[in-house]
C-alpha positions as a printed NumPy array, in Angstrom:
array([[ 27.771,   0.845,  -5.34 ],
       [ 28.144,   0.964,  -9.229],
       [ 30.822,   3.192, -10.812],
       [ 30.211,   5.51 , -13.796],
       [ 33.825,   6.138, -14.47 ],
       [ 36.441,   7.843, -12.382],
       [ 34.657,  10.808, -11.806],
       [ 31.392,   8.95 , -10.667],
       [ 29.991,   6.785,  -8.094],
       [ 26.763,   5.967,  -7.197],
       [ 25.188,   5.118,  -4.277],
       [ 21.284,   5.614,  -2.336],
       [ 20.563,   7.841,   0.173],
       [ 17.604,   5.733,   1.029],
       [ 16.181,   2.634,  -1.146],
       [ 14.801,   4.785,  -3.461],
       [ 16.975,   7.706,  -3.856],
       [ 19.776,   7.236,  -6.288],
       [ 22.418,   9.379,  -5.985],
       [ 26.143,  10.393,  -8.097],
       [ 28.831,  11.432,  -6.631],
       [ 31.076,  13.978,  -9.059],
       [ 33.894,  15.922,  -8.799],
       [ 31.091,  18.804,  -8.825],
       [ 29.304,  17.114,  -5.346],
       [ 26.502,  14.79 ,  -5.019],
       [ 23.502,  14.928,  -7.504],
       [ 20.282,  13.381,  -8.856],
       [ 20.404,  12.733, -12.706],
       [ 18.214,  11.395, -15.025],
       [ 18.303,   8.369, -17.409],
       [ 19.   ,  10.668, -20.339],
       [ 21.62 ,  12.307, -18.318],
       [ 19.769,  15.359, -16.911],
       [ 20.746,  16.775, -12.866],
       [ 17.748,  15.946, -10.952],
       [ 16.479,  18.149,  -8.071],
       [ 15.215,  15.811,  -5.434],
       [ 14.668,  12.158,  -5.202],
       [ 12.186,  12.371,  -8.396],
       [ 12.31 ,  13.043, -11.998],
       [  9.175,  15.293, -12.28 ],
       [ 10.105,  16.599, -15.729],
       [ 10.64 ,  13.142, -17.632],
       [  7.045,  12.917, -18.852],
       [  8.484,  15.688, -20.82 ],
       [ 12.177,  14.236, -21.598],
       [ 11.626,  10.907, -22.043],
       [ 10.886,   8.8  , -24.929],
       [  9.114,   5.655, -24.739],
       [ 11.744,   3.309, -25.353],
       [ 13.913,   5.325, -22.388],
       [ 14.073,   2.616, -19.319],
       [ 11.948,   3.537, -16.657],
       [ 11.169,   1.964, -13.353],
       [  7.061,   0.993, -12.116],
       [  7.129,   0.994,  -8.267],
       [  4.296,   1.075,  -6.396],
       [  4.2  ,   1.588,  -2.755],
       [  1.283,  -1.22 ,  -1.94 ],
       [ -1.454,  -2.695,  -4.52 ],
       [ -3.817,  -4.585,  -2.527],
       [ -5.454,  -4.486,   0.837],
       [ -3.753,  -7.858,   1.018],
       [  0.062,  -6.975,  -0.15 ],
       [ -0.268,  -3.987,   2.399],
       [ -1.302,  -6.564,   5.368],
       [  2.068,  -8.889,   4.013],
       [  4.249,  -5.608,   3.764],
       [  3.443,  -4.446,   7.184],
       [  3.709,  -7.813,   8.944],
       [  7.198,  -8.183,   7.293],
       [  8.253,  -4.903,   8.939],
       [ 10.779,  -2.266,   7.072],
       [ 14.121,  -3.087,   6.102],
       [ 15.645,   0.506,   6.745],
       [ 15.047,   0.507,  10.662],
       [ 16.523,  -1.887,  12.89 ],
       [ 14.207,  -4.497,  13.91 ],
       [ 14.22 ,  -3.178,  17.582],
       [ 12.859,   0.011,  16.034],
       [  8.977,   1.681,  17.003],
       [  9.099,   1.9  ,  13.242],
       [  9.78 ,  -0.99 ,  12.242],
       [  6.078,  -2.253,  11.072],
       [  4.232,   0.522,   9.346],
       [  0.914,   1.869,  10.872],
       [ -2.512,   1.27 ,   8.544],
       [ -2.694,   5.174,   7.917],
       [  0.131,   4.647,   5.348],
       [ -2.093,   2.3  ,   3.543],
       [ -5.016,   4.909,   3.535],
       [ -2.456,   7.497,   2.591],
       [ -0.76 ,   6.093,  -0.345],
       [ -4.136,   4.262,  -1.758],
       [ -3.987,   6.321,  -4.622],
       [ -4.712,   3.144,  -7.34 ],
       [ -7.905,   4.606,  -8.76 ],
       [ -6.677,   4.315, -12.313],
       [ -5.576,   0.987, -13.083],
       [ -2.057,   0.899, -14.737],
       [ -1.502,  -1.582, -17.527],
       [  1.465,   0.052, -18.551],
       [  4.067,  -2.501, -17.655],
       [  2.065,  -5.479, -18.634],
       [  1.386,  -3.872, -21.962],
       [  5.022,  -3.595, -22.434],
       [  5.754,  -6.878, -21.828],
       [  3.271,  -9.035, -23.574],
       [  1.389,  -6.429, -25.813],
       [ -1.642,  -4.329, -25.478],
       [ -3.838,  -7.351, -26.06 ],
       [ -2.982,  -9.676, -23.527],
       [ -5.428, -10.029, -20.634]])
């Protein structure tokens, strides 16, 4: 857990889910400071400036990664768990790299590095 101050703590509801804690409850909020409404930010290609930190997380890249992610099993189930290795309709489901994102790599070494 990482504290914002006395009125703040933060902690995840799951591994990707963020969450503060405030004398006002338990919210979502941005990294310009906004309250969030569930687990994502779906205004802050609106909000957000370039040079704002943002995270690139991708659930599976490759038919390969996906094959090394499911054999390793899920960390948020116990290991005796039905769950506990994923089923190859996530794959199919979350597939969704038809654009290819150079976003991150461009950030890092410049536009022109191949």
């Amino acid at each position: 857990m990482a504290s914002f101050g006395e009125d703040r703590l933060t902690f995840f509801a799951n591994p990707h889910f963020p969450m503060a804690k405030t004398i006002t409850g338990i919210h979502t909020y941005s990294v310009d400071g906004r309250r969030v409404e569930g687990p994502y930010d779906k205004m802050a290609n609106i909000y957000l400036k370039d040079e704002d930190p943002w995270l690139a997380h991708f659930f599976c890249k490759t038919p390969e990664e996906w094959k090394q992610k499911k054999e390793r099993g899920r960390i948020d189930v116990p290991a005796t768990s039905s769950l506990l290795h994923r089923k190859d309709e996530e794959f199919a489901e979350h597939d969704l790299n038809d654009v290819e994102d150079t976003t991150l790599r461009d950030t890092l070494y410049g536009e022109s590095h191949e």
